[in-house]
C-alpha positions as CSV (number, residue, x, y, z in Angstrom):
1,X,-79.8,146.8,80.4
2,X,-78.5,149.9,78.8
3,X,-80.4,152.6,77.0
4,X,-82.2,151.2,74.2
5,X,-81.2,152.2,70.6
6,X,-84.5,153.2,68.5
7,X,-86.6,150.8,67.4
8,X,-85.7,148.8,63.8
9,X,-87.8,147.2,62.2
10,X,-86.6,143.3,60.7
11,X,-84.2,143.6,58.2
12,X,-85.7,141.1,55.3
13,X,-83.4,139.6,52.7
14,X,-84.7,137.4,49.4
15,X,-82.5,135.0,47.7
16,X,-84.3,133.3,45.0
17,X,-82.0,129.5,44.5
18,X,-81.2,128.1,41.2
19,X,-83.1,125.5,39.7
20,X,-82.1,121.9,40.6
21,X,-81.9,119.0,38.7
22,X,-85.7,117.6,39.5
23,X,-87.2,120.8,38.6
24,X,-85.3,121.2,35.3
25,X,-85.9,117.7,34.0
26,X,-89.6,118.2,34.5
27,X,-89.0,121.3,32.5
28,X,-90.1,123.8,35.2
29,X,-90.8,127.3,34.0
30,X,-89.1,130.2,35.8
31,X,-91.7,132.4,37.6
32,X,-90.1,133.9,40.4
33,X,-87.3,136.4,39.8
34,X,-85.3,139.2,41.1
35,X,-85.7,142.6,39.4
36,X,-82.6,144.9,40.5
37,X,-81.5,144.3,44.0
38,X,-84.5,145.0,46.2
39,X,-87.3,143.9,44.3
40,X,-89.0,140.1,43.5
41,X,-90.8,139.7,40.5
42,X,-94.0,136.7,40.4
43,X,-95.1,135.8,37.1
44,X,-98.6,134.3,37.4
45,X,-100.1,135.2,34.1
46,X,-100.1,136.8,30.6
47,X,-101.0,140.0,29.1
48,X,-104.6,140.3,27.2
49,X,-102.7,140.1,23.9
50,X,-100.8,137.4,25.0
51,X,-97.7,139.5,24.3
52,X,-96.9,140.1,27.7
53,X,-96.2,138.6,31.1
54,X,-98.4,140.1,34.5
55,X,-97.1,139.7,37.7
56,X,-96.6,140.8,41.3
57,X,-93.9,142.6,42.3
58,X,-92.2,142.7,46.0
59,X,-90.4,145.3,47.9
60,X,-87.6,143.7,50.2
61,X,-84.3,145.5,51.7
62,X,-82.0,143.4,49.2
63,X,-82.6,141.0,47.3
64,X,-80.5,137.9,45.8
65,X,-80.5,136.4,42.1
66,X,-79.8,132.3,41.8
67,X,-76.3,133.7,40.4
68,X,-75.3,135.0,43.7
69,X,-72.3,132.9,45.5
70,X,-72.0,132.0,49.1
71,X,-69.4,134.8,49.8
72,X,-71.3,138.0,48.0
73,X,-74.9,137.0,50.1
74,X,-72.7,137.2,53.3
75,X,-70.6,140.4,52.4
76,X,-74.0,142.1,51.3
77,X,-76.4,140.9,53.9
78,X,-75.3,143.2,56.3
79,X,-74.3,140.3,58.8
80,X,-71.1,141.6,59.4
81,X,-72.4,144.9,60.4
82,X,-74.9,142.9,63.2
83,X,-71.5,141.4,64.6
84,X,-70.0,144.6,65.3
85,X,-73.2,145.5,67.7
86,X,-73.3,142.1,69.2
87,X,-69.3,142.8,70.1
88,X,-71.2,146.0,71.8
89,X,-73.0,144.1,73.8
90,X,-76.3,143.8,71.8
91,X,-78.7,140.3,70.7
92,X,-78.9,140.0,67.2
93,X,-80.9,137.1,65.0
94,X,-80.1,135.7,61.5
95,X,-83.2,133.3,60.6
96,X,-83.4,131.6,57.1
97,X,-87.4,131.3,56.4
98,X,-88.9,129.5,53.4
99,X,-90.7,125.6,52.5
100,X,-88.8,122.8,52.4
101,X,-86.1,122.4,49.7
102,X,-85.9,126.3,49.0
103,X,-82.3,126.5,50.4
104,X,-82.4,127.9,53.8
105,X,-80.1,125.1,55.4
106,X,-77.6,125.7,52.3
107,X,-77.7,129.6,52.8
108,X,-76.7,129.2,56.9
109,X,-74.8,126.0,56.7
110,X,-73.3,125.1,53.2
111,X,-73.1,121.7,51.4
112,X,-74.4,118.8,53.7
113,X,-71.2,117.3,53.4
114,X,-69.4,120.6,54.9
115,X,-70.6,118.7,58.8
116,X,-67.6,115.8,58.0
117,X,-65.1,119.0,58.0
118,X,-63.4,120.7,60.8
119,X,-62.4,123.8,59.2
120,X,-63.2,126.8,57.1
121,X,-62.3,127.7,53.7
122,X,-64.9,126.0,51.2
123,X,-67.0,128.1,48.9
124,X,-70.1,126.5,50.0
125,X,-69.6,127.8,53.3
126,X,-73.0,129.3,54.5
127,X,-73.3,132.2,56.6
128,X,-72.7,131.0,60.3
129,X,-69.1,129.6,59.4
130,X,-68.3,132.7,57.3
131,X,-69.7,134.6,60.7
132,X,-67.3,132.8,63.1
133,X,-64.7,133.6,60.9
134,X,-65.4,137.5,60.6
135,X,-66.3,137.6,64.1
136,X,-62.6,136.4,65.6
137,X,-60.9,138.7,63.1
138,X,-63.0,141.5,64.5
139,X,-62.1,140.0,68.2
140,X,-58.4,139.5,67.3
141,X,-58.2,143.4,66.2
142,X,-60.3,144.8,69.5
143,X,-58.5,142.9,71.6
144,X,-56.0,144.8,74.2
145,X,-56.0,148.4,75.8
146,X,-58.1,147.1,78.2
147,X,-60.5,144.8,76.3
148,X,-61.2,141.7,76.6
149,X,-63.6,139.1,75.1
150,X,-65.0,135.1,76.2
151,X,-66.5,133.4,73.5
152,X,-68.9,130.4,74.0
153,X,-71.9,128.5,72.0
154,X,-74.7,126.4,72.1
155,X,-76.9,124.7,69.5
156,X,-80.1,123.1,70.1
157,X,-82.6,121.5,67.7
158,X,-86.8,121.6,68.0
159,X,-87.9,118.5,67.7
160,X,-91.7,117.3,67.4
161,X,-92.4,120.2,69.8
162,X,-89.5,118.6,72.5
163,X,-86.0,120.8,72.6
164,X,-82.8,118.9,72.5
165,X,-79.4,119.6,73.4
166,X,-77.5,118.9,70.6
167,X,-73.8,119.8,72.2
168,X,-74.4,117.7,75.2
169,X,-75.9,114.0,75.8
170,X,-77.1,111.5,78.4
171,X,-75.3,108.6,78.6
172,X,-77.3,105.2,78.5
173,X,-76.4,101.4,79.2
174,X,-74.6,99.4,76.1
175,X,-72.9,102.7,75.5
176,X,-75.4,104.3,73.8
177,X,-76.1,108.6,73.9
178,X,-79.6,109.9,73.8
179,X,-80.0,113.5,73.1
180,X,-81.3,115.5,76.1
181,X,-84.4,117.2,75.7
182,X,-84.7,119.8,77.8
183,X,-87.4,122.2,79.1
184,X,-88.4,126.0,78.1
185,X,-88.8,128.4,81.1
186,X,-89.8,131.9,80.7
187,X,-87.7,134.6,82.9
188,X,-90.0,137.3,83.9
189,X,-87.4,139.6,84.7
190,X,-86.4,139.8,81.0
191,X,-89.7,139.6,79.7
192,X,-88.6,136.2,77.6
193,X,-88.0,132.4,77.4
194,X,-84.6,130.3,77.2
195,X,-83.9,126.8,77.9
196,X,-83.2,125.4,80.9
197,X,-79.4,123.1,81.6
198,X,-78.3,124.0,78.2
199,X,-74.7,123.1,77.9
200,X,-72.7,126.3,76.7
201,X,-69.4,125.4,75.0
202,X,-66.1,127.6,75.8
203,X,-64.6,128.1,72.7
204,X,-61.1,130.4,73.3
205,X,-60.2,130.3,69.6
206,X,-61.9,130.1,66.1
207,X,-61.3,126.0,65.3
208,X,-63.0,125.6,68.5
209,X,-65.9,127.4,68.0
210,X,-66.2,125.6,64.1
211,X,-65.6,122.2,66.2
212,X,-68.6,122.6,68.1
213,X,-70.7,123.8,65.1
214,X,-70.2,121.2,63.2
215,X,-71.0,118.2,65.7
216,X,-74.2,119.7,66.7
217,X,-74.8,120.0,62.9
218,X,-74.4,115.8,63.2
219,X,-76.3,115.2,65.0
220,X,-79.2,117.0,64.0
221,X,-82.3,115.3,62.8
222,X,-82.7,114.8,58.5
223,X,-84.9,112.6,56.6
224,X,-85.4,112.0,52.8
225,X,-88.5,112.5,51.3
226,X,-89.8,113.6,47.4
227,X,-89.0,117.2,47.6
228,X,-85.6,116.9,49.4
229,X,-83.0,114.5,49.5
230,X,-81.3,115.9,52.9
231,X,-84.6,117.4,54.8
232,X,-84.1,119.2,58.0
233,X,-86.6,118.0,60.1
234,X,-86.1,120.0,63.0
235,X,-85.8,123.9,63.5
236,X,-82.3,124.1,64.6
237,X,-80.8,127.5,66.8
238,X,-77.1,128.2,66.8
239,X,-76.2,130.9,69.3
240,X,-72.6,132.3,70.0
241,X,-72.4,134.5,73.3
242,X,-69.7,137.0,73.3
243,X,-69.0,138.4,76.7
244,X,-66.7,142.0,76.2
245,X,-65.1,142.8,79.1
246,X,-63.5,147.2,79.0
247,X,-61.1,148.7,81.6
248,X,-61.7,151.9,82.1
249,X,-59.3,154.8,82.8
250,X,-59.8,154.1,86.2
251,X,-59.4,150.5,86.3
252,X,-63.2,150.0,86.5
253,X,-64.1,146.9,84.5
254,X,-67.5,146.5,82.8
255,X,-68.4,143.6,81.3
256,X,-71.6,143.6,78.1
257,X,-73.4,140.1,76.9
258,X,-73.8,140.5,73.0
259,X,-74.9,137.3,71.3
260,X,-76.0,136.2,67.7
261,X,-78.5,133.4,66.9
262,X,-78.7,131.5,63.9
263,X,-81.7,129.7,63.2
264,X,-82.4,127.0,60.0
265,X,-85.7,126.7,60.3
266,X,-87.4,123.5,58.8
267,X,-89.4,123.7,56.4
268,X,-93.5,123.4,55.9
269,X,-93.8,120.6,53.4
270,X,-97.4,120.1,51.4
271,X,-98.2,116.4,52.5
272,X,-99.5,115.1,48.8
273,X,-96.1,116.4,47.0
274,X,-93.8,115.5,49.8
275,X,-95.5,111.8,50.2
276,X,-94.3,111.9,53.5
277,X,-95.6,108.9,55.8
278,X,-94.8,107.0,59.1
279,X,-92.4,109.3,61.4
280,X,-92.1,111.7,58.6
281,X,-95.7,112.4,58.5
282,X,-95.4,113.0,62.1
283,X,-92.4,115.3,61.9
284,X,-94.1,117.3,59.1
285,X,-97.2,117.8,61.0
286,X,-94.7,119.4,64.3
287,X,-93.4,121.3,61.5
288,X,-96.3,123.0,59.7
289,X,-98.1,123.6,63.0
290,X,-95.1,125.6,64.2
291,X,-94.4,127.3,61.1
292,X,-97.7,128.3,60.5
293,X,-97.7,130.0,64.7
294,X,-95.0,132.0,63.7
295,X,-96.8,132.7,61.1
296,X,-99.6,134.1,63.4
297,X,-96.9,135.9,65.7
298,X,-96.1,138.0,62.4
299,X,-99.6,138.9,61.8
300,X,-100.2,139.6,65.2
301,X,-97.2,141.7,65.5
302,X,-98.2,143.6,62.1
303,X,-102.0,144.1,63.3
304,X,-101.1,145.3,66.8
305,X,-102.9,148.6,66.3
306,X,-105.7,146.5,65.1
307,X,-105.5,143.8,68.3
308,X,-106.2,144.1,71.9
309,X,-105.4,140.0,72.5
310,X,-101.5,139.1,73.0
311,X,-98.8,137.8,70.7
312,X,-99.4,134.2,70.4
313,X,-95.7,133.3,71.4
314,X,-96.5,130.6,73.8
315,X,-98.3,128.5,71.1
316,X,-95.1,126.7,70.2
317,X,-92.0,126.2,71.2
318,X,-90.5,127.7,68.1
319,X,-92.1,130.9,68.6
320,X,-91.3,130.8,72.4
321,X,-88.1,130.8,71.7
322,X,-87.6,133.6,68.9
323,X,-89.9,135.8,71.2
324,X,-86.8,138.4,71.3
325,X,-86.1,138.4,68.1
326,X,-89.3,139.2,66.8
327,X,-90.8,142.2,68.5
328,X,-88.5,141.9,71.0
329,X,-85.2,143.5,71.7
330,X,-82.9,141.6,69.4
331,X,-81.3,143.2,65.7
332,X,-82.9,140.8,63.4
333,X,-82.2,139.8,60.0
334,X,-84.8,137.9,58.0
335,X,-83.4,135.6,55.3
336,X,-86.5,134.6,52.6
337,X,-85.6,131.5,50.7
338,X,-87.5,130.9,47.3
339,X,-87.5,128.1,44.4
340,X,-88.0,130.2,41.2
341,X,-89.9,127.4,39.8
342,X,-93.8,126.9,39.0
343,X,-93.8,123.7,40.9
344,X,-93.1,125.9,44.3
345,X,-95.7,128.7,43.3
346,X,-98.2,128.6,45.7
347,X,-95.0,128.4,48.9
348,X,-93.2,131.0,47.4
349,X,-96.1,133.4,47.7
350,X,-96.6,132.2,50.8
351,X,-93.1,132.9,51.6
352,X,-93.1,136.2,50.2
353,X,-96.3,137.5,51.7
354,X,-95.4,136.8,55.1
355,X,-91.7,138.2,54.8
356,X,-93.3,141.3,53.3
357,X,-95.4,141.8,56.5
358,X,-91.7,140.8,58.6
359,X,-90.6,144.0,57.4
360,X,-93.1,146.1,59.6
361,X,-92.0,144.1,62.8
362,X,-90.2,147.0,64.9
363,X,-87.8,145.6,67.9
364,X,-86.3,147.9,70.7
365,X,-82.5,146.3,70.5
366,X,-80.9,147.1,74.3
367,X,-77.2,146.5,75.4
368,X,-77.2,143.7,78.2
369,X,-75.0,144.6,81.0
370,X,-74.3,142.7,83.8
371,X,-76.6,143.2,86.6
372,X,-75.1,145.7,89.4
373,X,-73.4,147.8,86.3
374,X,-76.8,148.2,85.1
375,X,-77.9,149.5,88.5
376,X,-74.9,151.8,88.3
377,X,-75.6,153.1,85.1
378,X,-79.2,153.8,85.9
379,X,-78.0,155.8,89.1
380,X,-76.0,157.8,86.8
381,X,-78.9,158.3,84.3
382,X,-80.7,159.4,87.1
383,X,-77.8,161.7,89.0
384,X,-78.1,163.3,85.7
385,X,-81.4,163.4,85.2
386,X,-81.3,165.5,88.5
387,X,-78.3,167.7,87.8
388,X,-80.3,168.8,84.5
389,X,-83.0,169.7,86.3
390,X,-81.3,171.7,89.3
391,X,-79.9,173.5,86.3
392,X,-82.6,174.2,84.7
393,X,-84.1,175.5,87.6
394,X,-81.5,177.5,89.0
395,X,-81.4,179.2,85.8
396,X,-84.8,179.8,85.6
397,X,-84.7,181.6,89.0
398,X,-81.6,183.7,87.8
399,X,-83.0,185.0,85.2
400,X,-86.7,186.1,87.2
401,X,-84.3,187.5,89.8
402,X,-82.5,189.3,87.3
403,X,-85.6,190.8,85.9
404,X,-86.7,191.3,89.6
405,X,-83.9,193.2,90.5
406,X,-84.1,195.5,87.2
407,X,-87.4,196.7,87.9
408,X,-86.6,197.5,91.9
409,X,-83.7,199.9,90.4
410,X,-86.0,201.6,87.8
411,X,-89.1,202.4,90.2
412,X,-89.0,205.3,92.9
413,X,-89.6,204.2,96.1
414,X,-91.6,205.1,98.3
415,X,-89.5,207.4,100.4
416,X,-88.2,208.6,97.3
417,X,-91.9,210.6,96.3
418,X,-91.9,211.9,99.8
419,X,-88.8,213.4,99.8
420,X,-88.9,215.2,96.5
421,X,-92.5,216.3,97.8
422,X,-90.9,217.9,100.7
C-alpha cells in the first residue's frame, strides 16, 4: 500500500423522494423537506399560537429536493470525483441507506424495468450505470503514453445472512441453475473481509461491463409486499476493479488496484405496516437484524473515544463486508434516502439520526499497489528517510565545526602568552 492520504470522514448525501401514488391518495402531509442544499427540515409539530410550524433541522454535505432528476444527483454527488481516485489506485464506496420503499434501489439502479435493457441512455438511469459510463470516458482519455487500464466486476447479493454469487451459478440436474452462496474469509494481512471463489467478470469495453450489471440485477432477490411493490430483499454489492497499469521513463511498469463498490441496501421494514408473512417475514427479520448491526458499527465508530470494546463488524455479514468502507480505508459516500411523508416519520428520523452520526466516521483511504512495488516504494521511503537524516546531521556537525573553528582563531594560545611574555 502507498502512503495514506489524510483521513476523511464519510461524505453523507440526502435526497428526500417525491410522494407516490399510495401516499398521496391517503392524503399524506409533507413533513420532511430540504431547506437550501445542505440542510433537512422535520416538521413534527406547531407553534404555541398555532401559527407556526416547529421542527428539527439537519446538517448534511448536500442535500437533494424530490424535484431533483437522475442526472443532477449524479453530477452533484461528487461520484465522479471518487472515480478519478479509484483510476489512482484508491477503494471507494457509494451506499444508498434508508427503509424500504424510500428510493435507494431507484437512486443506484433506475426504473426496475431498466434490468430488461442492455444499454445506457434512459433518464432513470441510477448512479452505477451513469458511473460506468463516466468511468470509460475517463479511461478512454488516460489511456496511452504509457497507461494502461483492465477493467472487471462482480456483484453479489446478502441473502438471509448466506452471500450469493450473482454473476456466476452451479449447474443442477433437469437443467436447472442455483445461485452459489459462497463463504466470507477475513485476510489478516489487509486487516478486512472478502468473499471467497467470487467470479470476477472481464469487461474490456463499456457494453460489457453494463451486460454484466444488469444480469446480476436479474437475478437478484425482490418480493411485493404493502409498502413496496418491487422490494429488494437482499443487500446487494456491485464492485468494479480497475487495475492502472504506468510506464515509467524507464520502462518500469507499476501497476495500482483502485475499485468502487456500489451497495443497495435493503431496506428495514416495520412488520405491522409491511404485513409481511411466510418467507417474507423471514427475509425481513435477516434484514432488520443486519441493518440495525450496522447500525451499531456507526455508533461504535462515533463513540470510539468513549469505548474500549471493538467494532461490532463480525455481527453480520453485511457489516463484515463494508468493514473498509466504514472506518476503514475506503473514500466513502453515504447516500440517505427519505419519504417526505408523515406515514414514514418515525424511519426517516431514524434514517436521519444515524446518517448524521455517518458524518463523524473518519477512514484512512490508501493507494493499493501490487505487492513487491509496495516493498519497493517502502525501501525508497525509507532510503529517504535515511538520506534526510545524514543530512541533517552532517549539517548539524558543519555548523558546530564551524563555530568550533571560529573560536580556535580568536583565542591566543598557549604559546602565544609565553612568547609575548618573553
Amino acid at each position: 500500500m502507498a502512503p495514506a492520504k489524510p483521513s476523511e470522514n464519510v461524505r453523507v448525501l440526502v435526497r428526500v423522494r417525491p410522494f407516490v401514488s399510495r401516499e398521496l391518495e391517503k392524503g399524506d402531509d409533507e413533513v420532511v423537506k430540504t431547506v437550501g442544499d445542505r440542510s433537512v427540515q422535520v416538521i413534527n409539530g406547531v407553534t404555541s399560537n398555532g401559527r407556526g410550524q416547529t421542527g428539527t433541522a439537519y446538517q448534511f454535505d448536500k442535500c437533494f429536493g424530490n424535484e431533483t432528476t437522475q442526472d443532477e444527483l449524479f453530477k452533484q454527488s461528487g461520484v465522479a470525483s471518487l472515480l478519478d481516485h479509484v483510476l489512482e489506485g484508491y477503494s471507494a464506496t457509494v451506499f444508498a441507506y434508508g427503509p424500504t420503499g424510500s428510493g435507494k434501489t431507484y437512486t443506484i439502479t433506475g426504473k426496475p424495468d431498466n434490468i430488461n435493457r442492455n444499454g445506457s441512455g434512459d433518464a432513470s438511469d441510477g448512479i452505477v450505470i451513469r458511473s460506468i459510463e463516466s468511468l470509460f470516458g475517463k479511461i478512454r482519455d488516460l489511456t496511452g503514453e504509457g497507461r494502461q487500464f483492465k477493467v472487471r466486476g462482480s456483484c453479489v447479493e446478502i441473502y438471509n445472512e448466506s452471500v450469493v454469487d450473482l454473476i456466476s451459478y452451479s449447474r443442477q440436474s433437469g437443467g436447472r441453475r442455483d445461485k452459489i452462496q459462497l463463504p466470507v474469509r477475513f485476510d489478516p494481512s489487509r486487516g478486512s473481509f472478502f468473499v471467497n471463489d467470487l467470479t470476477y467478470g472481464k469487461c474490456p469495453a463499456e457494453e460489457d461491463l453494463l451486460r454484466l450489471y444488469m444480469r446480476a440485477l436479474r437475478n437478484r432477490t425482490v418480493a411485493s409486499h404493502e409498502l413496496n411493490r418491487d422490494s429488494s430483499r437482499s443487500h446487494a454489492l456491485f464492485t468494479i476493479y480497475v487495475d492502472a497499469m504506468v510506464q515509467d521513463g524507464a520502462g518500469q511498469i507499476s501497476t495500482r488496484h483502485g475499485k468502487v463498490t456500489f451497495v443497495d441496501l435493503a431496506g428495514s421494514e416495520r412488520l405491522k405496516a409491511s404485513k409481511s408473512e411466510g418467507t417474507t417475514l423471514k427475509e425481513t427479520g435477516a434484514i432488520n437484524k443486519s441493518i440495525f448491526t450496522l447500525g451499531k458499527v456507526i455508533s461504535s465508530l462515533c463513540d470510539r473515544k468513549k469505548r474500549s470494546d471493538p467494532v461490532p463488524y463480525r455481527d453480520s455479514k453485511l457489516t463484515q463486508l463494508l468493514m473498509d468502507s466504514i472506518g476503514g480505508t475506503s473514500l466513502t459516500l453515504m447516500l440517505a434516502c427519505v419519504s417526505p411523508a408523515l406515514s414514514y416519520l418515525p424511519e426517516s428520523v431514524r434514517t436521519l439520526d444515524y446518517a448524521s452520526r455517518a458524518k463523524n466516521i473518519k477512514n484512512k483511504p490508501v493507494v493499493l499497489l501490487d505487492e513487491q512495488q509496495g516493498i519497493i516504494q517502502e525501501l525508497r521511503r525509507e532510503l529517504d528517510a535515511l538520506r534526510n537524516e545524514n543530512r541533517a546531521l552532517r549539517d548539524a556537525l558543519n555548523g558546530s565545526g564551524g563555530s568550533a573553528r571560529a573560536s580556535l582563531q580568536s583565542a591566543p594560545s598557549a604559546g602565544d602568552g609565553e612568547l609575548g611574555a618573553r
